[in-house]
C-alpha positions as CSV (number, residue, x, y, z in Angstrom):
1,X,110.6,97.7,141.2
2,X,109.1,98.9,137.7
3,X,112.8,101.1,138.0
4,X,115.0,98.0,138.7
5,X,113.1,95.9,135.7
6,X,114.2,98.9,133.4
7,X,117.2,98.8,134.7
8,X,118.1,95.4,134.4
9,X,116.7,95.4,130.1
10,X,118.8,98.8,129.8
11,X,121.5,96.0,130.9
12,X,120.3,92.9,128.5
13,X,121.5,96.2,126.1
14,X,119.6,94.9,123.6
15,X,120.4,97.3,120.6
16,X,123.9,96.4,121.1
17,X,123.0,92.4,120.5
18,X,120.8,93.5,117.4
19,X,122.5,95.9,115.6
20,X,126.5,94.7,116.8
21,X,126.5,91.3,117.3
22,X,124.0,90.0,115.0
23,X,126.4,89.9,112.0
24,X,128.0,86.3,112.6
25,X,124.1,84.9,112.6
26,X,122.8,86.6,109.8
27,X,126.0,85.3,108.0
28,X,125.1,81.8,109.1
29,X,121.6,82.1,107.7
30,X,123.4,83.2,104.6
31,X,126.1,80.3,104.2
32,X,123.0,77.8,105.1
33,X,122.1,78.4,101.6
34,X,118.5,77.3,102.3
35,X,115.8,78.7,104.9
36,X,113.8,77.9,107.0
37,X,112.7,81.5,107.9
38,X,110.3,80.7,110.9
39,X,112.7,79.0,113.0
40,X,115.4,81.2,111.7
41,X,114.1,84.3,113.8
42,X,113.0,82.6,116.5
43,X,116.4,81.3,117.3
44,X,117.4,84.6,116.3
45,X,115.9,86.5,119.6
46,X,116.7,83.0,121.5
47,X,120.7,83.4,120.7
48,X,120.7,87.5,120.7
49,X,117.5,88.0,123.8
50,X,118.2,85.1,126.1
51,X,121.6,83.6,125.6
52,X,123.4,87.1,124.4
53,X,121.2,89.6,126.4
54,X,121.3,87.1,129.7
55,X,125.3,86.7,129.4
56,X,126.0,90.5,129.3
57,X,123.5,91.4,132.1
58,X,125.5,88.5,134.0
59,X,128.3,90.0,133.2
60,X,127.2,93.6,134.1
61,X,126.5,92.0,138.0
62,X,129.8,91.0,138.5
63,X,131.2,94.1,136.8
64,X,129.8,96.7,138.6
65,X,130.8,99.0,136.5
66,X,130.4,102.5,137.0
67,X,131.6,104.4,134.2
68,X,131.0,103.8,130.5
69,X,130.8,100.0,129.2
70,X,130.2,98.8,125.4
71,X,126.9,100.0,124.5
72,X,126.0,101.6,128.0
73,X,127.1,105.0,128.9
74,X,126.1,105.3,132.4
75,X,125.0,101.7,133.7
76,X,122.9,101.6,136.3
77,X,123.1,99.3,139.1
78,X,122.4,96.0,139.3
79,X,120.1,94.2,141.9
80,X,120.7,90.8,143.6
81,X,117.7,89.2,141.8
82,X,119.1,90.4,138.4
83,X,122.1,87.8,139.0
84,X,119.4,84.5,138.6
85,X,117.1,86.0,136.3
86,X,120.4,86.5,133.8
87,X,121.4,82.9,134.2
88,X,117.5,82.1,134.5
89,X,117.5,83.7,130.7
90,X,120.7,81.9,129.4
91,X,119.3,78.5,130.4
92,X,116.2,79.1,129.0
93,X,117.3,79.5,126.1
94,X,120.1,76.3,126.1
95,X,116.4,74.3,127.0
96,X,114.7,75.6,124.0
97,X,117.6,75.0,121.7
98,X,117.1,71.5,122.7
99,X,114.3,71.5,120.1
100,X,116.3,72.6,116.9
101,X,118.5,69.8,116.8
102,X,121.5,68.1,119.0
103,X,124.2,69.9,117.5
104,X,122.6,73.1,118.1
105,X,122.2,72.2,121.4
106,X,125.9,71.7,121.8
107,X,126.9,75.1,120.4
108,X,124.9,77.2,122.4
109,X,126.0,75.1,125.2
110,X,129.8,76.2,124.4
111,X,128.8,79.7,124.1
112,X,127.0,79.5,127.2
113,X,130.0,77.7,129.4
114,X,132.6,80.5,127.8
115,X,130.0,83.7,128.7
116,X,130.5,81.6,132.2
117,X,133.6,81.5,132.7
118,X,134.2,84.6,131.3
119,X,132.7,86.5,133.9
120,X,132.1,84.5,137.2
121,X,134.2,84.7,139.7
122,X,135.0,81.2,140.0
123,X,137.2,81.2,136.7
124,X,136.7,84.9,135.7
125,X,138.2,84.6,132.3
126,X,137.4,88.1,132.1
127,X,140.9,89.1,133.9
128,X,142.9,86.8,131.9
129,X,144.1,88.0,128.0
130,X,144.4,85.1,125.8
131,X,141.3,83.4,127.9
132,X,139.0,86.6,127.9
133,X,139.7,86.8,123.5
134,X,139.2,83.0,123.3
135,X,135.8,83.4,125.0
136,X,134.7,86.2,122.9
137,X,135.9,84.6,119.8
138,X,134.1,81.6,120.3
139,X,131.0,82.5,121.9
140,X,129.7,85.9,120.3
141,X,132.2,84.6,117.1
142,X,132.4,81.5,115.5
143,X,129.5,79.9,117.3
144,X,126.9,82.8,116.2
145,X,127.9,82.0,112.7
146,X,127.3,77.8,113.3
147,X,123.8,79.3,115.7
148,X,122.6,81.2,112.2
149,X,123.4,78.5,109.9
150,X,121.8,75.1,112.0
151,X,118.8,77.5,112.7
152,X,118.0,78.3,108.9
153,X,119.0,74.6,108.6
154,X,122.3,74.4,106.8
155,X,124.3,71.2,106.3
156,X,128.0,71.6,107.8
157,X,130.7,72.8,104.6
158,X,134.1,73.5,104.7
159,X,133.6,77.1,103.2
160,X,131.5,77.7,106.8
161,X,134.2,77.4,108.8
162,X,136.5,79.9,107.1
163,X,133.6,82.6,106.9
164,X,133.1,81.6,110.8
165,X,136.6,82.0,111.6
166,X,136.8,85.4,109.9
167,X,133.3,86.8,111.0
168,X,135.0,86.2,114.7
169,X,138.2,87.5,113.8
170,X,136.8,90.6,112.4
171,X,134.2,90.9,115.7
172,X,137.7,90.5,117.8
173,X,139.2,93.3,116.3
174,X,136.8,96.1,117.7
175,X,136.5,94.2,121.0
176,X,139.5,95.5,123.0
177,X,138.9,98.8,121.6
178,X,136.0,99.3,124.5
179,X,138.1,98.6,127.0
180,X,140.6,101.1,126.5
181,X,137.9,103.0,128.4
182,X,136.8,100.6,131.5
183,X,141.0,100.3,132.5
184,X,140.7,102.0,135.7
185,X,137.6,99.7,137.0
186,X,139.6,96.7,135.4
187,X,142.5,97.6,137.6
188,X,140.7,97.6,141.0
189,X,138.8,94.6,140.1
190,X,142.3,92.9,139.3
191,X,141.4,92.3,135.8
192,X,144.0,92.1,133.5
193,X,142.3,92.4,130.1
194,X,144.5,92.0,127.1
195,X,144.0,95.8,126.4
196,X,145.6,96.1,130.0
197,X,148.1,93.7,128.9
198,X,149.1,95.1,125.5
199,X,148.5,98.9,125.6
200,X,147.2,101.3,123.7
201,X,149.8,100.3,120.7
202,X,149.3,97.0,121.0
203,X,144.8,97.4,120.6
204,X,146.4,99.3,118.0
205,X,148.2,96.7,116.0
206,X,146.2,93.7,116.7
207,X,143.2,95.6,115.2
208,X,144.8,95.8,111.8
209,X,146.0,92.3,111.9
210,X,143.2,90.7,113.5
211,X,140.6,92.9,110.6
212,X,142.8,92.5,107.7
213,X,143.2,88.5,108.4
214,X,139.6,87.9,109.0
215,X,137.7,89.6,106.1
216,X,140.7,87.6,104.1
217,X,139.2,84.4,105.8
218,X,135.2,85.5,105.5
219,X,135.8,86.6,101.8
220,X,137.4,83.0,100.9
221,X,134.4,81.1,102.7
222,X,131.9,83.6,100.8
223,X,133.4,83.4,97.6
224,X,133.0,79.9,97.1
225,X,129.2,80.4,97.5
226,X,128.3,83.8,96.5
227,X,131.7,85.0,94.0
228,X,130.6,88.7,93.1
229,X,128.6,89.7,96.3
230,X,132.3,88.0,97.9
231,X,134.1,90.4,95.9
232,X,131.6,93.5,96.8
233,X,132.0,92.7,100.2
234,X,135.5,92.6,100.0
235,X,135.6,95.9,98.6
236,X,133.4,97.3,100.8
237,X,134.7,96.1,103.8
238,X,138.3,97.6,103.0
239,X,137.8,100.6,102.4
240,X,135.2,100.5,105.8
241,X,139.0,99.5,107.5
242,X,140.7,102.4,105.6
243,X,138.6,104.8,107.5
244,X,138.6,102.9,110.9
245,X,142.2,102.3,110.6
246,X,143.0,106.2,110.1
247,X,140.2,106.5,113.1
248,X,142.0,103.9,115.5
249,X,145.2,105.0,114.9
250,X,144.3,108.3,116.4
251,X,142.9,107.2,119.7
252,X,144.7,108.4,122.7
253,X,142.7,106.4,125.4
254,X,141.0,109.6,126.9
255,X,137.0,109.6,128.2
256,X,136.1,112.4,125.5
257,X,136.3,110.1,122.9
258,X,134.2,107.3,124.4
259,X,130.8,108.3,122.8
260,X,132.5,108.7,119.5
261,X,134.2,105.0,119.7
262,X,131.2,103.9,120.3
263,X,129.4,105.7,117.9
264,X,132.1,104.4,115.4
265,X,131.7,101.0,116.1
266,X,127.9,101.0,116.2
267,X,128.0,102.0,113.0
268,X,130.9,99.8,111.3
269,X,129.1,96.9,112.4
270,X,125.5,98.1,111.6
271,X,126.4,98.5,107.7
272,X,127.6,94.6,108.1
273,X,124.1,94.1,109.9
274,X,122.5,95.8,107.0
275,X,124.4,94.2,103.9
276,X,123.2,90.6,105.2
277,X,120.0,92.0,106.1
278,X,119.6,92.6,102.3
279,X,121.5,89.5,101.0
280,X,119.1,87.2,102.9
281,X,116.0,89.0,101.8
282,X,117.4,88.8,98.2
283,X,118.6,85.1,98.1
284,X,115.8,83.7,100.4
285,X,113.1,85.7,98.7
286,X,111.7,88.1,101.7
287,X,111.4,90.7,99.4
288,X,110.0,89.0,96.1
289,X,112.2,88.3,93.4
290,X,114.4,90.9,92.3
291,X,117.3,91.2,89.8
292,X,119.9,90.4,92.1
293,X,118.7,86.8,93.0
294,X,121.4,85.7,90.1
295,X,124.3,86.7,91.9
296,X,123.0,84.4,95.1
């Protein structure tokens, strides 16, 4: 038993929520330009714990996957028990959003439905292309972004829904990338994912579109908050697609280069992590006033 309860937190894949996902919420706390830090990190293992953690292990039961999946190399394999105790953890945390306010609520309620129908086999969203993006774009997108903004205790501005839009469009760009790996298992499932659906090319191309036109979107939404840590971002974040670009561009969709994908992503997304790691602690003062609290 002590086996199948590691088992089943190897599949929450809990560094992959932290250090991958976290990026729209942190952004959120940003954009809230005010914080209220308590409830800020509480929420913040609510949405990435229960309601992210709960939805991939969900997801993982239906799966069953076998070979590598986005942040697991070898997944083990799941248990009956492991199906509730998922959707035990996503409601759980939908209940104790309750307390943060009615709009908050709501969006983790979205997010919730989509990781739903995403995977279960009643809808399975999963094996649909335009569905399956829609669900991620919303639910691990846009809505972390509105999660980390209510929970620092933000007021809704027009510049939040163009740095939302763009977090999840830059998220969406990597997503299919994963999956290039996990077509085989899609296939005898049924699943057509969009990477099924557009090929190897096509991940290709709507990487650079989908990249390019978010971090144009994010940048806009920044700037009118935050103009030179905007522009550093901006910077920043191109040339970070100059050298995934020249990366993508030379996948060819074999197993070998699974560890280094995922090694590549991990770490494109961890230096977003990072940089609003830092601009939080700098505008919110975490770290004690420092020179930098001008620019923010």
């Amino acid at each position: 038993m002590l086996n199948q309860i590691k088992n089943f937190i190897l599949h929450l894949r809990l560094h992959y929520q932290f250090f991958i996902l976290s990026g729209g919420y942190l952004l959120g706390g940003l954009m809230a330009d005010e914080m209220n830090t308590t409830q800020f990190w509480l929420q913040f293992l609510n949405v990435h714990v229960l309601l992210f953690g709960g939805a991939t292990a969900y997801n993982s039961f239906w799966d069953k996957d076998e070979g590598p999946i986005g942040g697991l190399k070898n997944p083990p394999k799941m248990q009956p028990w492991m199906h509730k105790l998922s959707l035990l953890f996503m409601f759980a945390g939908w209940a104790w959003a309750f307390t943060i306010s009615f709009i908050y609520f709501l969006i983790f309620g979205v997010s919730l439905l989509f990781f739903w129908l995403y995977s279960t086999p009643h809808a399975r969203w999963k094996g649909r292309p335009v569905a399956s993006m829609t669900a991620i774009a919303v639910s691990t997108g846009t809505n972390s972004v509105l999660l980390g903004y209510w929970a620092a205790g933000g007021i809704f501005t027009a510049e939040l829904l163009f740095a939302s839009i763009g977090a999840a469009l830059i998220l969406l760009s990597l997503y299919p990338i994963s999956q290039i790996y996990q077509l085989e298992e899609d296939t005898r499932r049924g699943d057509i994912t969009f990477t099924k659906k557009v090929g190897l090319a096509g991940v290709k191309r709507f990487f650079r579109y989908s990249y390019l036109a978010g971090l144009i979107l994010l940048t806009i939404g920044f700037f009118v908050m935050y103009p030179i840590p905007a522009i550093a971002l901006f910077i920043t974040a191109l040339l970070s697609f100059a050298m995934l670009n020249g990366f993508v561009s030379g996948l060819e969709g074999i197993i070998e280069e699974y560890p280094v994908v995922m090694k590549i992503k991990f770490m494109a997304s961890l230096a977003f992590v990072l940089f609003l790691i830092a601009a939080n602690a700098v505008r919110y003062d975490w770290i004690g006033d420092t020179f930098l609290r001008g620019y923010f």
